[in-house]
Structure formats: structure tokens, C-alpha cells
FIBA-505283 format. One record per residue: residue in one letter; residue number from 1; x, y, z of N, C-alpha, C in turn. Coordinates in nm, 3 decimals. Layout:
FIBA-505283
<type=A | seq=NUM | npx=X | npy=Y | npz=Z | capx=X | capy=Y | capz=Z | cpx=X | cpy=Y | cpz=Z>
...
***
This chain:
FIBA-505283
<type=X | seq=1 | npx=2.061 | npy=2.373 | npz=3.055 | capx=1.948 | capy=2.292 | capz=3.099 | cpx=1.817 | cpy=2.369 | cpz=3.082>
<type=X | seq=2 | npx=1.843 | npy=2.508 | npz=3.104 | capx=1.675 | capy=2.543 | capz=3.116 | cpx=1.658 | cpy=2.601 | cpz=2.951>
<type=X | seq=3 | npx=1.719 | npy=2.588 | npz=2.848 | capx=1.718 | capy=2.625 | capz=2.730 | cpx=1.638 | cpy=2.476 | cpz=2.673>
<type=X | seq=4 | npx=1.717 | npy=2.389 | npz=2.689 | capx=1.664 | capy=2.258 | capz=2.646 | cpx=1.501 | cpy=2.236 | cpz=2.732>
<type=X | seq=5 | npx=1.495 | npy=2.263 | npz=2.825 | capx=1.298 | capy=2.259 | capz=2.852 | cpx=1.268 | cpy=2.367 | cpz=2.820>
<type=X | seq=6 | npx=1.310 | npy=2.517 | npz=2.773 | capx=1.241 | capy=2.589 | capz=2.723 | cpx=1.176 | cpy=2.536 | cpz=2.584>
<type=X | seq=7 | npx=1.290 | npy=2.443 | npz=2.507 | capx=1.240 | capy=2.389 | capz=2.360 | cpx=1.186 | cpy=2.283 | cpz=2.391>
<type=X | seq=8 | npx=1.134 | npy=2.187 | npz=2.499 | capx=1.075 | capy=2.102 | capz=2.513 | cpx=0.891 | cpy=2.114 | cpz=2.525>
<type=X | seq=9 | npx=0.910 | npy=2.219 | npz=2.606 | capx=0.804 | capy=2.321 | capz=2.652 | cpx=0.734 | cpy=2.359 | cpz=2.518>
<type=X | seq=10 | npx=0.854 | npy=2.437 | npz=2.405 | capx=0.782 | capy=2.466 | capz=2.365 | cpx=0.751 | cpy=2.344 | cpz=2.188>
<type=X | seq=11 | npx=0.780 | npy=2.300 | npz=2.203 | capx=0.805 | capy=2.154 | capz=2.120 | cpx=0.625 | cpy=2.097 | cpz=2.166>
<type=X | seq=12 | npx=0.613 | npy=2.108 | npz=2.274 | capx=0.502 | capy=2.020 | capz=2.311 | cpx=0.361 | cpy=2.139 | cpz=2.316>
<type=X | seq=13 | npx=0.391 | npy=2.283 | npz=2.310 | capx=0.268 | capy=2.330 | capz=2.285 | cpx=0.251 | cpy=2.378 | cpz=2.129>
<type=X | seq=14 | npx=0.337 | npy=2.362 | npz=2.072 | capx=0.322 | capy=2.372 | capz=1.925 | cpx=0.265 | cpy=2.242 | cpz=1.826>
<type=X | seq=15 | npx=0.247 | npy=2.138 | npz=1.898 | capx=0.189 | capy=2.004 | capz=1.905 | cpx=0.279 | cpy=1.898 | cpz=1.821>
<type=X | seq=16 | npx=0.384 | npy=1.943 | npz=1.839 | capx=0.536 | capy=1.868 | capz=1.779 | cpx=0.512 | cpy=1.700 | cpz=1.803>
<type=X | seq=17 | npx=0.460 | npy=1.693 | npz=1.968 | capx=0.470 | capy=1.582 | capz=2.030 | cpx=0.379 | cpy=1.489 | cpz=2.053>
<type=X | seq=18 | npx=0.318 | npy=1.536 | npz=1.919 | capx=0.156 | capy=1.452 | capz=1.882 | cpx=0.195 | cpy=1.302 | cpz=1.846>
<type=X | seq=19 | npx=0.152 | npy=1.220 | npz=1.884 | capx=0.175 | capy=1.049 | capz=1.835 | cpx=0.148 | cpy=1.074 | cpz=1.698>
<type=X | seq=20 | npx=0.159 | npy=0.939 | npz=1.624 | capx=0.115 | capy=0.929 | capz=1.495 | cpx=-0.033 | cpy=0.934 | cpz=1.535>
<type=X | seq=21 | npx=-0.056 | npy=0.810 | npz=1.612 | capx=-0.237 | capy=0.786 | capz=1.648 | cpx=-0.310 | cpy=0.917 | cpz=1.679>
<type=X | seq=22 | npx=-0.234 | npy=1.034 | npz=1.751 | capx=-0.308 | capy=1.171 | capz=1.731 | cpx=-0.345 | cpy=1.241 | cpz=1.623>
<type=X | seq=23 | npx=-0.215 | npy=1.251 | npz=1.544 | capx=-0.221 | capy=1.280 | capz=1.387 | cpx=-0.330 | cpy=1.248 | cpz=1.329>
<type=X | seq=24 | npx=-0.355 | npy=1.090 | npz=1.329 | capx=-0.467 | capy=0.989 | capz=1.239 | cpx=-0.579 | cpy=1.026 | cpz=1.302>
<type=X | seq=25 | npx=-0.606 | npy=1.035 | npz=1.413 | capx=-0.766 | capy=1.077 | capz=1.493 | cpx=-0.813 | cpy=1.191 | cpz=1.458>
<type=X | seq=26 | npx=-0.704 | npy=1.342 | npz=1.452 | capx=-0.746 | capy=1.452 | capz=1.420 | cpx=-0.765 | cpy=1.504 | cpz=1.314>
<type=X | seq=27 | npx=-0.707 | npy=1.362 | npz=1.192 | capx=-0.726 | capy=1.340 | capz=1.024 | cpx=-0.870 | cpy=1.304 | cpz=1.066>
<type=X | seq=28 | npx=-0.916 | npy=1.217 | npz=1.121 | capx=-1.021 | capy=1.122 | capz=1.088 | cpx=-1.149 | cpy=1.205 | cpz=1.132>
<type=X | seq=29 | npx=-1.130 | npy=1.306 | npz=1.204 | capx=-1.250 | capy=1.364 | capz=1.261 | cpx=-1.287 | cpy=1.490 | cpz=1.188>
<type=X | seq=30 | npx=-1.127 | npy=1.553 | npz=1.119 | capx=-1.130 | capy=1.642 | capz=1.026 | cpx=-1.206 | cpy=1.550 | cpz=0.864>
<type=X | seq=31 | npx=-1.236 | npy=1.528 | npz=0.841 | capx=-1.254 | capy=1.440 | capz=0.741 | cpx=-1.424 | cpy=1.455 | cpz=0.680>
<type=X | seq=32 | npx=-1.479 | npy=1.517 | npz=0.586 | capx=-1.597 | capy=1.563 | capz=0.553 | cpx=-1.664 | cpy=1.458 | cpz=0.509>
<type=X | seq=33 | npx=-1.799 | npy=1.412 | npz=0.564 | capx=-1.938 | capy=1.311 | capz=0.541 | cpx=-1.904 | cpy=1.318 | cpz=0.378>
<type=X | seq=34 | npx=-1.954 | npy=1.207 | npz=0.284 | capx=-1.940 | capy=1.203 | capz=0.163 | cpx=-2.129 | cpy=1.198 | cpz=0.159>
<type=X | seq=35 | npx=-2.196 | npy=1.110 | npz=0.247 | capx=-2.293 | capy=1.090 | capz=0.266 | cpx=-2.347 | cpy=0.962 | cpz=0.380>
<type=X | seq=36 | npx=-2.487 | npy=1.044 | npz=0.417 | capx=-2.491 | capy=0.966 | capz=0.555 | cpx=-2.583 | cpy=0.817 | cpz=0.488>
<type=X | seq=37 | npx=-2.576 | npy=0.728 | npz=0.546 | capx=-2.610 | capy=0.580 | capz=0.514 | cpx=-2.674 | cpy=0.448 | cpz=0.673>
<type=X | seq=38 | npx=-2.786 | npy=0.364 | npz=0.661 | capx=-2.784 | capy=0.317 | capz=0.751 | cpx=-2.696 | cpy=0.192 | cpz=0.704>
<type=X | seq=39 | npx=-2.655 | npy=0.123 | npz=0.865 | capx=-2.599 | capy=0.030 | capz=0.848 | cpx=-2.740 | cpy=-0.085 | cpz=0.812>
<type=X | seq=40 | npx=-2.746 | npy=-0.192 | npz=0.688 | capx=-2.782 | capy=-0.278 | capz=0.658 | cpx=-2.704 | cpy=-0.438 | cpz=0.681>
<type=X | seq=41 | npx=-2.808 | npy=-0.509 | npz=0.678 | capx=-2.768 | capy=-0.658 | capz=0.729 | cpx=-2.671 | cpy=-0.698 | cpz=0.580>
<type=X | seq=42 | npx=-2.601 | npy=-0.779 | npz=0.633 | capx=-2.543 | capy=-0.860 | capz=0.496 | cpx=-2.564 | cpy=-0.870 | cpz=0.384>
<type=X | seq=43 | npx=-2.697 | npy=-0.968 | npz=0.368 | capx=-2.761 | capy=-1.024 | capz=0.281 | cpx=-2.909 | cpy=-0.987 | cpz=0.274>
<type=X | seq=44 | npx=-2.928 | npy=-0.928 | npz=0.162 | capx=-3.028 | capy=-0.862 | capz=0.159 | cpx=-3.155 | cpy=-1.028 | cpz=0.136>
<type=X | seq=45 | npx=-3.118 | npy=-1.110 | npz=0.103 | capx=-3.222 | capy=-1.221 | capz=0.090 | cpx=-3.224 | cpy=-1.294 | cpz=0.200>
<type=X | seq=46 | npx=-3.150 | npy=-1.275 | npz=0.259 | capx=-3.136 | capy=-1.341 | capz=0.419 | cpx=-3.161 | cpy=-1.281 | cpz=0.543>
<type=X | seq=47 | npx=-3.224 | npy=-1.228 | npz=0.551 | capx=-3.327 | capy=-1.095 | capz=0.644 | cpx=-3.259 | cpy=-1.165 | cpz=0.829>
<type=X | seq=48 | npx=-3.231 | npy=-1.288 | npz=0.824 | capx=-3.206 | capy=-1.309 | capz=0.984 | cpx=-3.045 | cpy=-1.353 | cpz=0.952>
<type=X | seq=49 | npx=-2.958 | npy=-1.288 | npz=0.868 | capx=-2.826 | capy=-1.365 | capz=0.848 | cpx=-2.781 | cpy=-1.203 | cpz=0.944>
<type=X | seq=50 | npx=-2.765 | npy=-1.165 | npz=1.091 | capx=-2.743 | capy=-1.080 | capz=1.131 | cpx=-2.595 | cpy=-1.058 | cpz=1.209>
<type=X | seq=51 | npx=-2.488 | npy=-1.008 | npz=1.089 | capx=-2.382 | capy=-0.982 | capz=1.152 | cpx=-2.285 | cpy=-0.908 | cpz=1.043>
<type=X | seq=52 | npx=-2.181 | npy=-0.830 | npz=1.130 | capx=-2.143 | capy=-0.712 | capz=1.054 | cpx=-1.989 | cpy=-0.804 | cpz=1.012>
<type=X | seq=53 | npx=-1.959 | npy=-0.742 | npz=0.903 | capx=-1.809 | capy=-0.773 | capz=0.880 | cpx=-1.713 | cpy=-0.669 | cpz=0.881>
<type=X | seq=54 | npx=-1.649 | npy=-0.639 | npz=1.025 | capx=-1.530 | capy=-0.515 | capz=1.018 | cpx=-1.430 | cpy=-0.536 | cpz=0.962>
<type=X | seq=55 | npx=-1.366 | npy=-0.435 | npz=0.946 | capx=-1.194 | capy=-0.486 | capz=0.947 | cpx=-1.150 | cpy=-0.341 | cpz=1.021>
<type=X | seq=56 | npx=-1.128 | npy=-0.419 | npz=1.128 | capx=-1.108 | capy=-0.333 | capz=1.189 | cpx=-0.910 | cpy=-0.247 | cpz=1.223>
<type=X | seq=57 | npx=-0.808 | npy=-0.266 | npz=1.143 | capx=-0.697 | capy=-0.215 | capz=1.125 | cpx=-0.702 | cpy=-0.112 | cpz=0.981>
<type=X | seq=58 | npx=-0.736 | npy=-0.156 | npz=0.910 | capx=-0.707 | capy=-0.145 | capz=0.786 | cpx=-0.775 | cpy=-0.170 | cpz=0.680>
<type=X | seq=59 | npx=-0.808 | npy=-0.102 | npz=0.537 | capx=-0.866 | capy=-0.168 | capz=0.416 | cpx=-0.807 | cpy=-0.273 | cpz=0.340>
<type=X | seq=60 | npx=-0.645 | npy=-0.247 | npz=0.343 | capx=-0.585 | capy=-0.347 | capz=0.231 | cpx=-0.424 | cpy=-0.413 | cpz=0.239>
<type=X | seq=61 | npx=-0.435 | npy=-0.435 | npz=0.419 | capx=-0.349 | capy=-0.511 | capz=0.518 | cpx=-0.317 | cpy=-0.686 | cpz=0.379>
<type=X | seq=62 | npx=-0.168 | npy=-0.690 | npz=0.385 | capx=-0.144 | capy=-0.845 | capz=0.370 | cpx=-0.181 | cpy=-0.936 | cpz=0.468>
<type=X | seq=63 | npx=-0.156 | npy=-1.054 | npz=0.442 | capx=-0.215 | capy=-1.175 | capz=0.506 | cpx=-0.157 | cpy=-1.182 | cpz=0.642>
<type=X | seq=64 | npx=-0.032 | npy=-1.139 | npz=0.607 | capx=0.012 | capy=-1.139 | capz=0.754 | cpx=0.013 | cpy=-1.018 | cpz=0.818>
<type=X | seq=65 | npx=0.026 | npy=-0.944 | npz=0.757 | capx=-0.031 | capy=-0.809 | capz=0.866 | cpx=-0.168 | cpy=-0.793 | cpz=0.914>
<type=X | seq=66 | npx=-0.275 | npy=-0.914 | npz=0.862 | capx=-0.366 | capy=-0.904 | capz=0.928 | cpx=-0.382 | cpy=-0.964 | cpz=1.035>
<type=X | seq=67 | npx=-0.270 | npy=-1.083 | npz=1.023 | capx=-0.258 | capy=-1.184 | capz=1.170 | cpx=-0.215 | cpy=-1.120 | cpz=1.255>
<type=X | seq=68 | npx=-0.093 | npy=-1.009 | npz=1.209 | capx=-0.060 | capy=-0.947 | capz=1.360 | cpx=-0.101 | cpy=-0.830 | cpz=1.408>
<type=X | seq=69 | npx=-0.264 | npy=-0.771 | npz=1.317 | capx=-0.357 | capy=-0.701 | capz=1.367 | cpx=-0.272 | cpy=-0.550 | cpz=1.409>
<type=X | seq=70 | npx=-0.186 | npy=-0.523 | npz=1.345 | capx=-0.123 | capy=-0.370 | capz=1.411 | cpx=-0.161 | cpy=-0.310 | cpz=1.324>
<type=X | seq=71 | npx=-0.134 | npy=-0.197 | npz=1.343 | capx=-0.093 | capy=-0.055 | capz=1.248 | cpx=-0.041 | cpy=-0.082 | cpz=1.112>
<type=X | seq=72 | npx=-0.096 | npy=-0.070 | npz=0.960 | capx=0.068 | capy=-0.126 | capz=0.866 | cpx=0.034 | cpy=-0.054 | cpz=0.789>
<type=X | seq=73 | npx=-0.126 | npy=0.051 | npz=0.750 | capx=-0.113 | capy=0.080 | capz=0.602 | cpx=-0.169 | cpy=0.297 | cpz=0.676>
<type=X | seq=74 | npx=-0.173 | npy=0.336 | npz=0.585 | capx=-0.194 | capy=0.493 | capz=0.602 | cpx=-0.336 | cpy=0.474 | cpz=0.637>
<type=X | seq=75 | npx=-0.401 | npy=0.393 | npz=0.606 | capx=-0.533 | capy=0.410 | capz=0.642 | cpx=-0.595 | cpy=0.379 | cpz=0.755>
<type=X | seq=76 | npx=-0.517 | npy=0.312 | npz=0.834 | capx=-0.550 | capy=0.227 | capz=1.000 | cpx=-0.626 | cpy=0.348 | cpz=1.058>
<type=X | seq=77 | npx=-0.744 | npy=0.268 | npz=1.130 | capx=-0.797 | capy=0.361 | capz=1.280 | cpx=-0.715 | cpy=0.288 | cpz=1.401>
<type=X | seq=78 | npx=-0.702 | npy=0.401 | npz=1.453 | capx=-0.648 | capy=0.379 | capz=1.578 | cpx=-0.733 | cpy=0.306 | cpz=1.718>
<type=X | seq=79 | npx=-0.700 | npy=0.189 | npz=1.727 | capx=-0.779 | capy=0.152 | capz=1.854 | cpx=-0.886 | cpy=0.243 | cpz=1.949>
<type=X | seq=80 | npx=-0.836 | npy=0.346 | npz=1.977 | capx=-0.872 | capy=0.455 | capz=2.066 | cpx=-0.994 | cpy=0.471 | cpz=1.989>
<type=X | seq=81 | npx=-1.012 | npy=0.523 | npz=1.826 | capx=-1.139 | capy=0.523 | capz=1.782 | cpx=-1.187 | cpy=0.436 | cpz=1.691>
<type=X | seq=82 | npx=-1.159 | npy=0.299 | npz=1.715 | capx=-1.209 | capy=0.191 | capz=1.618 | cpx=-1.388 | cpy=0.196 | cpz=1.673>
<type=X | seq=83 | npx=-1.431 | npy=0.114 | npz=1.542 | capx=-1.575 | capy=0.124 | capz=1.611 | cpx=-1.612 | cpy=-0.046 | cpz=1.644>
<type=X | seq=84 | npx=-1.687 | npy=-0.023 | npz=1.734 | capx=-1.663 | capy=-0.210 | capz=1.820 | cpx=-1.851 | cpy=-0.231 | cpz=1.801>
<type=X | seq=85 | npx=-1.846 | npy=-0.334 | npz=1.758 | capx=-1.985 | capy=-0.476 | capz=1.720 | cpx=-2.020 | cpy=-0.543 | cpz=1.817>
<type=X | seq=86 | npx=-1.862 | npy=-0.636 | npz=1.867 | capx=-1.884 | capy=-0.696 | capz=2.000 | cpx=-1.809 | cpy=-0.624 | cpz=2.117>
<type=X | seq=87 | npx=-1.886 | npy=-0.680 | npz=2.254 | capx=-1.814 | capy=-0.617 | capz=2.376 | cpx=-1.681 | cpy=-0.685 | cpz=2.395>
<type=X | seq=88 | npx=-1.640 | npy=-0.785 | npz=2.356 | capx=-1.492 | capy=-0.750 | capz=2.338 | cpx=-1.368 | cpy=-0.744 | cpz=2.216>
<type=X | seq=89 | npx=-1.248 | npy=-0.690 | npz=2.301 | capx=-1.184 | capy=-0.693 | capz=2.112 | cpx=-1.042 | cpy=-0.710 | cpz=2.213>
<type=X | seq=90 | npx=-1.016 | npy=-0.820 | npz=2.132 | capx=-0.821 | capy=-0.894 | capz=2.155 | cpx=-0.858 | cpy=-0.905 | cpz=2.328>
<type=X | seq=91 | npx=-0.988 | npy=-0.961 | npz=2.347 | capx=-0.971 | capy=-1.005 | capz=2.499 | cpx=-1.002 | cpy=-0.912 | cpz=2.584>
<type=X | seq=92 | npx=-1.034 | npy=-0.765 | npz=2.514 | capx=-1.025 | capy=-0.661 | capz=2.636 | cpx=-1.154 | cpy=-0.624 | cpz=2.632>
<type=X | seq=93 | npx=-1.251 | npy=-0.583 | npz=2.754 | capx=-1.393 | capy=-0.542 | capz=2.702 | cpx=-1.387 | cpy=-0.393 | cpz=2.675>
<type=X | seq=94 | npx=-1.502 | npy=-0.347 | npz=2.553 | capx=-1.505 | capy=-0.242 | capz=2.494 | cpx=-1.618 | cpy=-0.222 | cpz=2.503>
<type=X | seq=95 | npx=-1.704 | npy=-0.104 | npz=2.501 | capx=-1.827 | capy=-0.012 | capz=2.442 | cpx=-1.870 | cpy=-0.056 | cpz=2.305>
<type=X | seq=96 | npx=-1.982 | npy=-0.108 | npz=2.290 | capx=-2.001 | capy=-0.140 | capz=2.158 | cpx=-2.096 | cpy=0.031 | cpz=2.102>
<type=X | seq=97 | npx=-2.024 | npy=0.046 | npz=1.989 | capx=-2.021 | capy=0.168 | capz=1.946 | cpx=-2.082 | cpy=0.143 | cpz=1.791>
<type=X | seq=98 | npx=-2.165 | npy=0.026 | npz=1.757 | capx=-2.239 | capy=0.052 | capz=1.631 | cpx=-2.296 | cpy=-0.087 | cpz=1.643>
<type=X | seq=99 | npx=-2.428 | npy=-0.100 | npz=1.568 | capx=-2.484 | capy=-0.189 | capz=1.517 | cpx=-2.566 | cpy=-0.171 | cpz=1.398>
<type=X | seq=100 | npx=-2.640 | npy=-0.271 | npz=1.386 | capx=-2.727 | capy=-0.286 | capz=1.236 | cpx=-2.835 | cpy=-0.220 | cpz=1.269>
<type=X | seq=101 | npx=-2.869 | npy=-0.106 | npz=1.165 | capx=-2.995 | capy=-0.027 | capz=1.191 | cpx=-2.943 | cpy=0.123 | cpz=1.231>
<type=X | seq=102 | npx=-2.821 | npy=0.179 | npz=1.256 | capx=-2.748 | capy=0.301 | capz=1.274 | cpx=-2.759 | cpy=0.392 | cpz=1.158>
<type=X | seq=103 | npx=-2.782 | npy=0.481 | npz=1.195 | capx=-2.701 | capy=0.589 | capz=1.103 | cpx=-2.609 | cpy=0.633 | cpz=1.079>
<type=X | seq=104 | npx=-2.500 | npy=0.641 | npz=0.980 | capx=-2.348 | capy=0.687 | capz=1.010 | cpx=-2.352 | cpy=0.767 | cpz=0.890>
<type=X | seq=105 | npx=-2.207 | npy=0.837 | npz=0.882 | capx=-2.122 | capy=0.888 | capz=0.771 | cpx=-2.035 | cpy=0.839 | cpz=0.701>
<type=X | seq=106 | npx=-2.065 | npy=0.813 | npz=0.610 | capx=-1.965 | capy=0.758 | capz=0.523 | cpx=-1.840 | cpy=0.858 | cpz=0.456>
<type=X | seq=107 | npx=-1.716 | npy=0.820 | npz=0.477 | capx=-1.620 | capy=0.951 | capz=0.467 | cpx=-1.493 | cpy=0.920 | cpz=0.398>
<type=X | seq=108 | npx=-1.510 | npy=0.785 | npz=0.290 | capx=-1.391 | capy=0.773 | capz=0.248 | cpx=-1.461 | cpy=0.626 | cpz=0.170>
<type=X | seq=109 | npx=-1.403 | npy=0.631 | npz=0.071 | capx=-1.449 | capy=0.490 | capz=-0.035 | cpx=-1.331 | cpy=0.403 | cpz=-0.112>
<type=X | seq=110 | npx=-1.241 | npy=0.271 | npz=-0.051 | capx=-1.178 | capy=0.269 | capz=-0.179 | cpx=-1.167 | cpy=0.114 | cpz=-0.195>
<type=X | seq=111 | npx=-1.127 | npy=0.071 | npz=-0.266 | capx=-1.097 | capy=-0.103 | capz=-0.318 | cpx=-0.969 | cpy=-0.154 | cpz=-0.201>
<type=X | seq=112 | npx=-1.027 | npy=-0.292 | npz=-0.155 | capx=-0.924 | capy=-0.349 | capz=-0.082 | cpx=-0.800 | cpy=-0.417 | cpz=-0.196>
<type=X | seq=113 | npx=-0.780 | npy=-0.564 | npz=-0.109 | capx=-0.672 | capy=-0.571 | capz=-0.168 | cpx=-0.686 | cpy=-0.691 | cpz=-0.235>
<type=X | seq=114 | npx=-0.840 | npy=-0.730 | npz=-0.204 | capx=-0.906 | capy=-0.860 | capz=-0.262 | cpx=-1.010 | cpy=-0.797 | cpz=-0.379>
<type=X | seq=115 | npx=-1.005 | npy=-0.670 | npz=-0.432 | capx=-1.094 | capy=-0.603 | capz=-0.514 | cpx=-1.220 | cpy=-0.604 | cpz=-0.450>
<type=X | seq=116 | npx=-1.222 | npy=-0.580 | npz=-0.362 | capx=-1.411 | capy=-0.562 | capz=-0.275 | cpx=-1.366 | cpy=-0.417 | cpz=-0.238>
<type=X | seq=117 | npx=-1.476 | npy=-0.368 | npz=-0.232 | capx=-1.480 | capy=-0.208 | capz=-0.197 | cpx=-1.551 | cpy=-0.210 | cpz=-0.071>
<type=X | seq=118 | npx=-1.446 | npy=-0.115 | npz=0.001 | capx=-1.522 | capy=-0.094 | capz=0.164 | cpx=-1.519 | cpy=0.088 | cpz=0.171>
<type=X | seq=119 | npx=-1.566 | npy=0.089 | npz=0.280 | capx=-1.535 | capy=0.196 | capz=0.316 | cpx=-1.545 | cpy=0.259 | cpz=0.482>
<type=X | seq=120 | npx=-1.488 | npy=0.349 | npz=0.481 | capx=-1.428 | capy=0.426 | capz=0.606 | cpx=-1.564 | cpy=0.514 | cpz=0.696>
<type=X | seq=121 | npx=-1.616 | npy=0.425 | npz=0.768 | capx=-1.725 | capy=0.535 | capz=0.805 | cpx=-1.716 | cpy=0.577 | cpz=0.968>
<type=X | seq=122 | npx=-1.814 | npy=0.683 | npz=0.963 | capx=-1.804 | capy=0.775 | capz=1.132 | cpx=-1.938 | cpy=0.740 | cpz=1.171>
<type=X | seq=123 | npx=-1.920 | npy=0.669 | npz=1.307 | capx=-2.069 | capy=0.652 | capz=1.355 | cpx=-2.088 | cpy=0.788 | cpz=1.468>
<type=X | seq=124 | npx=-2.203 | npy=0.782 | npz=1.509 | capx=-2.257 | capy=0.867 | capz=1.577 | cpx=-2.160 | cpy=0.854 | cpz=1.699>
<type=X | seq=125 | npx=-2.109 | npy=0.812 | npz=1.731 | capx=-1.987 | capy=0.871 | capz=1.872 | cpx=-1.838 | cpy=0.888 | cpz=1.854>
<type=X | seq=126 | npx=-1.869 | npy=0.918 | npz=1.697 | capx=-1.707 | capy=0.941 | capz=1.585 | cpx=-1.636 | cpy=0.862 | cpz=1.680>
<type=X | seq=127 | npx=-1.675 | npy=0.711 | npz=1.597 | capx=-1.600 | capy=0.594 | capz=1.602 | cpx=-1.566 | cpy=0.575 | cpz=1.478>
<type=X | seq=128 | npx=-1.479 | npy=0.485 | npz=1.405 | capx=-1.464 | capy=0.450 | capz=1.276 | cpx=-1.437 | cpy=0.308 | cpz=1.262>
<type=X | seq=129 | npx=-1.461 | npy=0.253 | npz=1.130 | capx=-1.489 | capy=0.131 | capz=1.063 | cpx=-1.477 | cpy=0.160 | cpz=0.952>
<type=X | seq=130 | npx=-1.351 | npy=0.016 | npz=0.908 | capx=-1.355 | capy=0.017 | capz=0.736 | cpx=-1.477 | cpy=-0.092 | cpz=0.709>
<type=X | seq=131 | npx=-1.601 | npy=-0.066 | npz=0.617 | capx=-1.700 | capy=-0.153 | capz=0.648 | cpx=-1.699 | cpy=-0.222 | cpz=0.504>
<type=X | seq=132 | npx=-1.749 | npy=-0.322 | npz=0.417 | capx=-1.718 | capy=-0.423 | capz=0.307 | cpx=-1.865 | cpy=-0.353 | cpz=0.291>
<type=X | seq=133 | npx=-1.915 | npy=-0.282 | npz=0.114 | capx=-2.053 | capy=-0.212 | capz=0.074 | cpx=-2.110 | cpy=-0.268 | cpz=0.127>
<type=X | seq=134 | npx=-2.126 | npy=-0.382 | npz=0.160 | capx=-2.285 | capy=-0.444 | capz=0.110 | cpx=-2.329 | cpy=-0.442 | cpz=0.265>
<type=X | seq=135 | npx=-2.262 | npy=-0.375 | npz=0.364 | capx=-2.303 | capy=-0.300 | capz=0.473 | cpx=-2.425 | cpy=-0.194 | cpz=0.454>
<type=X | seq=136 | npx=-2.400 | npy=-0.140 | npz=0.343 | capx=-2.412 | capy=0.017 | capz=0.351 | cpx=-2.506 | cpy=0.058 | cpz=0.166>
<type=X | seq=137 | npx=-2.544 | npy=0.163 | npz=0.214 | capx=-2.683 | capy=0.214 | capz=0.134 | cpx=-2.590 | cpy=0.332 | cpz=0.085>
<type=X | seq=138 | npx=-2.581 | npy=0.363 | npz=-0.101 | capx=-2.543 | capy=0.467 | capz=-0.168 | cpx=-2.627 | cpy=0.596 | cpz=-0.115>
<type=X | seq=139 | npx=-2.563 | npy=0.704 | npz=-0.230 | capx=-2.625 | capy=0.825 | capz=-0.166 | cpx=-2.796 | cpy=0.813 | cpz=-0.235>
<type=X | seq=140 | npx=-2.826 | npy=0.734 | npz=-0.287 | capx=-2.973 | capy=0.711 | capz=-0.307 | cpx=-3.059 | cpy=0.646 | cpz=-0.243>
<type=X | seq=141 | npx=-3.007 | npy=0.544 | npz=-0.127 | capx=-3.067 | capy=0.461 | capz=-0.087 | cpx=-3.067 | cpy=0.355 | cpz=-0.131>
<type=X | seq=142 | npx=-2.972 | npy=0.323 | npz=-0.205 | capx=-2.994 | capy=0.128 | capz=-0.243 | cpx=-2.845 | cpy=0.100 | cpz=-0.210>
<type=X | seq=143 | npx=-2.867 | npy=-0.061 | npz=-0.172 | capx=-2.786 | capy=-0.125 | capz=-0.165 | cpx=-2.655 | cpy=-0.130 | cpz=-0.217>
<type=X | seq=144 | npx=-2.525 | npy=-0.091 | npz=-0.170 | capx=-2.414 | capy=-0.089 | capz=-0.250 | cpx=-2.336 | cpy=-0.190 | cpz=-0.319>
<type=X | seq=145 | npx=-2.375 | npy=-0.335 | npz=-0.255 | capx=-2.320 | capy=-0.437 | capz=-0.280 | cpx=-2.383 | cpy=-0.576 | cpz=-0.239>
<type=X | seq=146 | npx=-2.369 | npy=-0.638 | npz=-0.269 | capx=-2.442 | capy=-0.782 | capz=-0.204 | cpx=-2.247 | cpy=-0.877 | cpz=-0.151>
<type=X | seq=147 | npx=-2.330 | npy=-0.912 | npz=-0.075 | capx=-2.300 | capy=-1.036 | capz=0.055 | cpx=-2.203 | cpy=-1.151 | cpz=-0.013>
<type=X | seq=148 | npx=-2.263 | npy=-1.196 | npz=-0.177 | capx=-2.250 | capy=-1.330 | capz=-0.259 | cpx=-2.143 | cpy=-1.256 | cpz=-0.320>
***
């Protein structure tokens, strides 16, 4: 008995007994700025069309793994650090942790599964969001994508 909590003991300070969602958080925070970007409105011709489009599991979830909103691809943020728009999410109230006009990091770029390119960014209270370009300003300052 005390052999088996000696390896439990030591199982859990060697960080054996990390969740996956620990794993993914301490990926996501380890993870180097590609470049910093403000968040922009939608539509750049529509100056009052004011609202963000998350996806907030995943970049390139099937149809039905988006209905049942879990965990499904290597790329998921974990609830714990999703980044939240509105004060609530699946009913529960949250900290809204980004809006339009922010500064963030952009830290990961790739094609969904509808060929639109999003990407993985860190806001200022290393929250994360897979965000659709046309959020978001290249490393020059222009627009990455349009809305249409």
C-alpha cells in the first residue's frame, strides 16, 4: 500500500496527472505571437455591422461535431481559456474577455474545413479564439479578408 502512493505521489509531481485540457492550455500559452493585430469589425463597408464571428471549439469541427460543441479536433481551446464576446456561453454567465477594437496576438494561422482561413489568437488576459481573417489586420496593417 504505501509503495503504490509512493508512485501516486510521485506520478502527480512529475505532472503525469495533467488532463488533456492542461496539456492544451500549457501548449497554448507556450505558443509564440506570429504578430500582434487589432480586432476589426466584419465588414469593412459596413462600419455599424458590429459583431464578431467565433468558433469557439475548434477550426475545422464536422457538422455534427459542431452541434455537440465538445472537444473533437487537436486544435480545441479549452473552455477554461476560450475567449467570450457575450456574457453568456451554453447558458452559463462568463467574463467577456474580448471585443472589437482590442489588441491581441495572433499565434497560429490555418484553413477551416469550408476553405476560409481563421486563426488562433491570445487576447490580453491569454484567452483564445479561433477568429474567421476578416476579423483581423496582417502583419502590415490591412485587412486580411473581407466579410462577402
Amino acid at each position: 500500500m504505501k509503495r503504490i502512493a509512493l508512485l501516486v505521489f510521485i506520478v502527480l509531481l512529475t505532472g503525469c496527472g495533467k488532463s488533456e485540457d492542461d496539456k492544451r492550455v500549457e501548449m497554448l500559452h507556450g505558443m509564440s505571437p506570429l504578430w500582434e493585430s487589432e480586432l476589426v469589425i466584419a465588414d469593412a463597408g459596413m462600419p455599424d455591422l458590429e459583431f464578431m464571428a467565433v468558433m469557439f471549439d475548434s477550426y475545422d469541427g464536422s457538422l455534427a461535431e459542431s452541434w455537440s460543441k465538445d472537444k473533437f479536433t487537436d486544435d480545441y481551446i479549452p473552455e477554461s481559456v476560450m475567449a467570450f464576446t457575450t456574457e453568456t456561453y451554453r447558458d452559463i454567465p462568463r467574463t467577456v474577455t474580448t471585443q472589437l477594437g482590442d489588441i491581441i496576438n495572433v499565434v497560429e494561422c490555418k484553413e477551416n474545413n469550408t476553405r476560409r482561413k481563421a486563426c488562433l489568437v491570445r487576447t490580453k488576459h491569454n484567452t483564445y479564439a479561433w477568429l474567421y481573417t476578416f476579423h483581423l489586420l496582417d502583419k502590415n496593417g490591412e485587412r486580411m479578408g473581407n466579410h462577402r
